[in-house]
C-alpha positions as CSV (number, residue, x, y, z in Angstrom):
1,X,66.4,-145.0,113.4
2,X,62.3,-144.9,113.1
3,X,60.1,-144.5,110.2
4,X,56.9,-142.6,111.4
5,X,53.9,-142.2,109.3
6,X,51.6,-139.3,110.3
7,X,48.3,-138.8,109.2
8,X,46.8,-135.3,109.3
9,X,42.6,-135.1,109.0
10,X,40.1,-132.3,109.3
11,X,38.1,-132.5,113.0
12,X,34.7,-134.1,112.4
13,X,33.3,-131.2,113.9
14,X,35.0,-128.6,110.9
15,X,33.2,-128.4,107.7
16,X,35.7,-130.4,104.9
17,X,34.7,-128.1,101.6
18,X,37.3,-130.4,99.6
19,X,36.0,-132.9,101.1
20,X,32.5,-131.9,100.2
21,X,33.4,-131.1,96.7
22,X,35.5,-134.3,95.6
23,X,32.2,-136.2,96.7
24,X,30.1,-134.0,94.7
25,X,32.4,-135.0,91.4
26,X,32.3,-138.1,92.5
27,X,28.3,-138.2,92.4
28,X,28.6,-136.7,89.2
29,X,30.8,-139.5,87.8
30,X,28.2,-141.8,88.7
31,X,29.7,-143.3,91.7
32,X,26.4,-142.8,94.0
33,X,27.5,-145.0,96.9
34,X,29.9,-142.6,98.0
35,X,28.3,-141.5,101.6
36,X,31.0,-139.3,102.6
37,X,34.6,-137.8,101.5
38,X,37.0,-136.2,103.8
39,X,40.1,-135.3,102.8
40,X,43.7,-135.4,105.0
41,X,47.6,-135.3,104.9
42,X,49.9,-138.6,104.8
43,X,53.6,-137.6,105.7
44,X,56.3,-140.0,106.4
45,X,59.0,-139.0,108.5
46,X,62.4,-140.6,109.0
47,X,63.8,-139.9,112.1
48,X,68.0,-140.1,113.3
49,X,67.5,-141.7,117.1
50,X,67.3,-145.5,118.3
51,X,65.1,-143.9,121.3
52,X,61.1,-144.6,121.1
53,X,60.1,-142.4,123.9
54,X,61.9,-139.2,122.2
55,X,60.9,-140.0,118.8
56,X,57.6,-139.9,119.6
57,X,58.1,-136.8,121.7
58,X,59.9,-135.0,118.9
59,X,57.3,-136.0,116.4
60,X,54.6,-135.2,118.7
61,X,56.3,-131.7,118.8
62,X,56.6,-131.4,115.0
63,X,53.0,-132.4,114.8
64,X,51.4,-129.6,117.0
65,X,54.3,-126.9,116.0
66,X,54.0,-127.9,111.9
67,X,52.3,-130.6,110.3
68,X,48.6,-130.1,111.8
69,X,46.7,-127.1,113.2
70,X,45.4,-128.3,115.8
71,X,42.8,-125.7,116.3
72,X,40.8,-127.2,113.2
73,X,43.0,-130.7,112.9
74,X,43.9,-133.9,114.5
75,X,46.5,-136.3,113.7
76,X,47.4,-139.5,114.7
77,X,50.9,-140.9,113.8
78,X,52.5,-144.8,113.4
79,X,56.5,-145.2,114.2
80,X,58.5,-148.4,113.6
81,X,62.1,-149.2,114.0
82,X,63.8,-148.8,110.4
């Protein structure tokens, strides 16, 4: 069995409006330091095989069918034995 965590963020090239805005409350709160804010997904994922190579196929899979649009995200993922 593997534990993946996946991490799901805006491309640096797409405008992050959330992003944007929770910096903008942030500046409002006082906290001036802040440069920059982007916002992203965390998933973790459980997955039913003892094989590395077709976990990280299948997860691969469910990234670019599901968990990121790849047109305006990318995604990067960590998988350990459970």
């Amino acid at each position: 069995m593997f534990k993946a965590t996946v991490y799901v963020t805006i491309k640096q090239s797409v405008l992050d409006v959330q992003g944007t805005a929770v910096q903008g409350a942030l500046h409002s709160m006082g906290f001036d330091e802040v440069e920059k804010v982007r916002i992203g997904k965390y998933l973790e994922v459980e997955l039913n095989t003892d094989d590395r190579a077709a976990a990280e196929e299948r997860l691969k899979a469910m990234c670019e069918k599901l968990l990121a649009n790849t047109v305006i995200e990318d995604y990067r993922f960590e998988l350990v034995q459970a």
